[in-house]
Phi, psi and omega in degrees: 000134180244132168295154188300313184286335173280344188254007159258351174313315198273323172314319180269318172281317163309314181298331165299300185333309190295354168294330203312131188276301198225142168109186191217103164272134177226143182240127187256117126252193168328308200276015182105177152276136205224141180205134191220154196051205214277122146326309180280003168262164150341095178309147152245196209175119181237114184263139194253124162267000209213109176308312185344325203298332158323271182323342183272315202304297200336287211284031175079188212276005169284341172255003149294287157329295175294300163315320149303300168320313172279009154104037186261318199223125199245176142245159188248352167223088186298332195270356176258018179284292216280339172301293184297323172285327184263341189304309194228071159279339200299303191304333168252359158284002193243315179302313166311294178287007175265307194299285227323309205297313189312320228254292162007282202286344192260327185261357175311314180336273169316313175307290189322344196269340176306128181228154181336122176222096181296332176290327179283327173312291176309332192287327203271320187294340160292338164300333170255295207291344191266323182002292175163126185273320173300350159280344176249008127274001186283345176204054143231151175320232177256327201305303242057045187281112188235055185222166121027132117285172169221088159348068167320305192198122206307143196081355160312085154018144175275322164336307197275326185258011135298312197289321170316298194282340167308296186319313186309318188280307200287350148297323173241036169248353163066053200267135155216186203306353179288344209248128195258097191250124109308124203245094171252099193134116181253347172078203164250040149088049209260319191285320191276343159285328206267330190301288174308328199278311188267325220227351161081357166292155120340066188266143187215102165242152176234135193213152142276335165226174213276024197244292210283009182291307211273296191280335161323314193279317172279023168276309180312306161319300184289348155326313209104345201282337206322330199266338173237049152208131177238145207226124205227143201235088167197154205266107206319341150346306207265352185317150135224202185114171179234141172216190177268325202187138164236150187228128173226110194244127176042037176263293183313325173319315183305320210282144169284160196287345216275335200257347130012283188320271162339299165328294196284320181275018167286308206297290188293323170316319184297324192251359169070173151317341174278326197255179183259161167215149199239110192234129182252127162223150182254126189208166203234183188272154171326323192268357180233001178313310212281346187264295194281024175270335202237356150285151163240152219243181137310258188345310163287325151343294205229062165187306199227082164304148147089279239308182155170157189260134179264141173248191191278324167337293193297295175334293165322320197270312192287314167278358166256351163256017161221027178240299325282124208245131163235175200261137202246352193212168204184120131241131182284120203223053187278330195282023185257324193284329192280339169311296176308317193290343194289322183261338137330322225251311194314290213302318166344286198285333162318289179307338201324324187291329190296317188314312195298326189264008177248357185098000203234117166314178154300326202285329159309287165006298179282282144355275188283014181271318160280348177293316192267341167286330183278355197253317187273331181307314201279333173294318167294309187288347244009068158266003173216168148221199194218085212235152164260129155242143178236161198232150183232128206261178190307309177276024143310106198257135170311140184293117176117336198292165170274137184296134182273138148126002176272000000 
């Protein structure tokens, strides 16, 4: 039976429909067939099955995602649905940044009284990383690599084009057997096999969590490595020791903006003036930082708790007034991540029939199915990227460079 609130729920979501700037949308309910924006672009086809699913649409993409994952509302192309949603955002990202301004000066305040909770840090990174590492090797590569690949030449392996992207950062930190590398977010130890394995360093990796703490140390074993690589079940806060270089690839996402400050003079505290640090972020533009720091998305909802995307600005500002680190390298490397999710989202749907036997429903299932189609749609579109930096503390010197006054 549908309700008063749901048929004015369906009335406000069509009528936003009808707005659409770009794309071509067709929506099949009860009422019929509904068709919006330009005809002559490329249809998508949205099926309703539940009217609720409006009404969940209202409350953002968080209540999009959850409707899907429960089966309310289907497509026949997702990642080109959430293309066309992000495409003609502008009109409600503008709308959004008119309250922020209003709103701003009396809860800015207030937000900032939130303060460092390393137990709260661990609940929300065990809420996703703990899951099950047989369900994140079952459709990540051998690495177990779960950040950004770097494509070299189309058809290049997702395997090969992990390996890449290690290389690439550990290239351009000049890393060898001399140099004691701290690694903060060890992932399932992907970076740190490869750093000791290829390049002869020293790795001090750090996690929170127990699941990839357990399958990391035993990578490393099997590796060979126990002796240059140390694998630590600790909050990276809490590291001390002096190293050379430090490295955190897609980790700074975990960190709250509020603790942004603490991150980076942790980093530089491990590594002084002297040393580097080499960091890969999923980062969002400068002009929307200050809003999507204090929303909540899909992502943060059902995926990522706690997280925000940092932007380079933020990223630039932050690490020289609290390091000071400064940033000496900069590469944009977003159009790799929609690519990594595209073969993330294939290998996904290949295991579908196994979930059940890892403990993980349809409704997860559906539920990561929009996380990775809705993370490559935002990638395709750039509304997000993905960039490596390497950051320097103040007496850092290029190898070769001239000492000034010599």
């Amino acid at each position: 039976m549908t309700t008063l609130t749901d048929s004015l729920a369906r009335r406000t979501a069509l009528g936003l429909l009808a707005r659409l700037q770009t794309g071509h949308v067709i929506v099949k309910d009860a009422g019929g067939e509904h068709r919006f924006g330009d005809i002559a672009e490329p249809e998508v086809t949205i099926r309703i099955h539940d009217v609720t699913a409006y009404r969940r649409w209202l409350s953002g993409s968080a209540g999009v995602g959850e409707s899907y994952a429960e089966g309310l509302w289907d497509t026949d192309d997702l990642t080109a649905l959430l293309r066309v949603i992000v495409r003609n955002l502008n009109p409600l990202e503008a709308a959004a940044a008119r309250w922020y301004r209003l709103t701003n000066p009396v809860a800015d305040p207030v937000r900032r009284l939130r303060r460092p909770d390393p137990d709260r840090d661990r609940t929300n990174v065990r809420m996703h990383y703990d899951l099950s590492n047989d369900f994140f090797a079952a459709f990540l590569d051998p690495t177990m690599t779960y950040s950004a690949a770097v494509f070299d030449h189309p058809g290049q392996d997702l395997q090969s084009a992990q390996e890449a992207k290690l290389d690439r950062l550990c290239r351009k930190l000049a890393l060898g057997p001399e140099d004691h590398v701290v690694e903060i977010g060890t992932g399932w130890g992907s970076f740190a096999i490869h750093a000791a394995r290829h390049y002869g360093a020293r790795v001090t990796t750090t996690t929170i969590s127990a699941a990839q703490h357990e399958e990391a140390s035993q990578r490393v074993r099997d590796a060979g490595l126990a002796e240059r690589v140390d694998v630590r079940l600790q909050d990276y806060r809490h590291l001390e020791g002096s190293y050379d270089k430090a490295v955190s690839i897609e980790m700074i996402e975990a960190v709250d903006w509020r603790d942004l400050p603490g991150y980076f003079a942790a980093l530089h505290r491990l590594v002084g003036d002297d040393g580097l640090v080499g960091l890969q972020a999923i980062v969002i533009g400068d002009d929307r930082y200050d809003r999507a720091r204090v929303a909540t998305d899909f992502i943060k909802a059902h995926v990522f708790p706690g997280g925000c995307l940092p932007s380079v600005g933020t990223i630039t500002r932050t690490a020289a007034e609290n390091g000071p680190l400064d940033v000496i390298d900069l590469e944009d490397l977003g159009r790799h991540y929609a690519e990594t999710l595209a073969r993330w989202h294939h290998r996904l749907e290949l295991i579908d029939d196994e979930l059940p036997a890892l403990g993980l429903d349809e409704t997860f299932a559906r539920l990561w199915s929009f996380y990775l189609r809705y993370c490559e749609a935002a990638f395709l579109e750039r509304h997000v990227s993905v960039v490596q930096a390497v950051l320097a503390g103040r007496r850092w010197q290029a190898p070769g460079a001239l000492v000034r006054g010599v």
